[in-house]
C-alpha positions in Angstrom: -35.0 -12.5 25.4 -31.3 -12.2 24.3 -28.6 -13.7 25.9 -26.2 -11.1 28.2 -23.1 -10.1 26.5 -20.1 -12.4 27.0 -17.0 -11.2 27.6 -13.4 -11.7 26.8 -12.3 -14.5 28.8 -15.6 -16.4 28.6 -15.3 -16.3 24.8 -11.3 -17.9 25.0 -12.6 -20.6 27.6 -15.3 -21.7 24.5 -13.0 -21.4 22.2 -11.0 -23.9 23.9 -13.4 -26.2 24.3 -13.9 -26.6 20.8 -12.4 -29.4 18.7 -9.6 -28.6 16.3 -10.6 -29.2 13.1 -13.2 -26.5 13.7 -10.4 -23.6 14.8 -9.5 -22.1 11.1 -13.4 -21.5 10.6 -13.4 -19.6 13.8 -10.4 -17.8 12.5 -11.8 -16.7 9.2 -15.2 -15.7 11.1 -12.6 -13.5 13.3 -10.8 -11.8 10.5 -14.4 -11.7 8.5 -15.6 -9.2 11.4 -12.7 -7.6 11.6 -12.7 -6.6 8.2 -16.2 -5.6 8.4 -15.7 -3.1 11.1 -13.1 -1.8 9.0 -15.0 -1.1 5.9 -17.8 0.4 8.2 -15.4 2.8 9.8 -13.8 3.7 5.8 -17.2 4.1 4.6 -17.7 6.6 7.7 -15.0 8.5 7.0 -15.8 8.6 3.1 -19.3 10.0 4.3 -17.8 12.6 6.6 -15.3 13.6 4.1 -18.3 14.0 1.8 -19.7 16.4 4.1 -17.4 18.2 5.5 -15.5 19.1 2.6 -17.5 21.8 1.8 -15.7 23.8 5.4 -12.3 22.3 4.1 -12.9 24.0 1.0 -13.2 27.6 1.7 -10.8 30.6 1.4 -10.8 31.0 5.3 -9.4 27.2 5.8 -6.8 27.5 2.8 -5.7 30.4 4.2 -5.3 29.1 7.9 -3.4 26.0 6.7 -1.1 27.5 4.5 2.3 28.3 6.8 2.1 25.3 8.6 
């Protein structure tokens, strides 16, 4: 059975509890996840874009965006 979720302010009162030296590799598992979410949501988009193109494509759309 998997632990329940913890949330914000449980996660700040363990990372206070841990030593120093160890903060940085906390920090660069941070900003690893971070940037992980962020490639996941690009490589959504580039999916979408893939498929949806086809609708931005046509005469109809082209036609409706063209006086804006």
């Amino acid at each position: 059975m998997s632990e329940p979720a913890m949330d914000r302010k449980q996660l700040i009162k363990e990372i206070e509890q841990v030593p120093e030296l160890l903060l940085n590799e906390i920090h660069d598992f941070v900003s690893l996840l971070k940037t992980r979410v962020r490639k996941e949501r690009m490589d959504t988009a580039l999916a979408s874009e893939s498929s949806l193109k086809k609708d931005w494509l046509c005469a109809e759309e082209e036609a409706a965006w063209r006086n804006l």
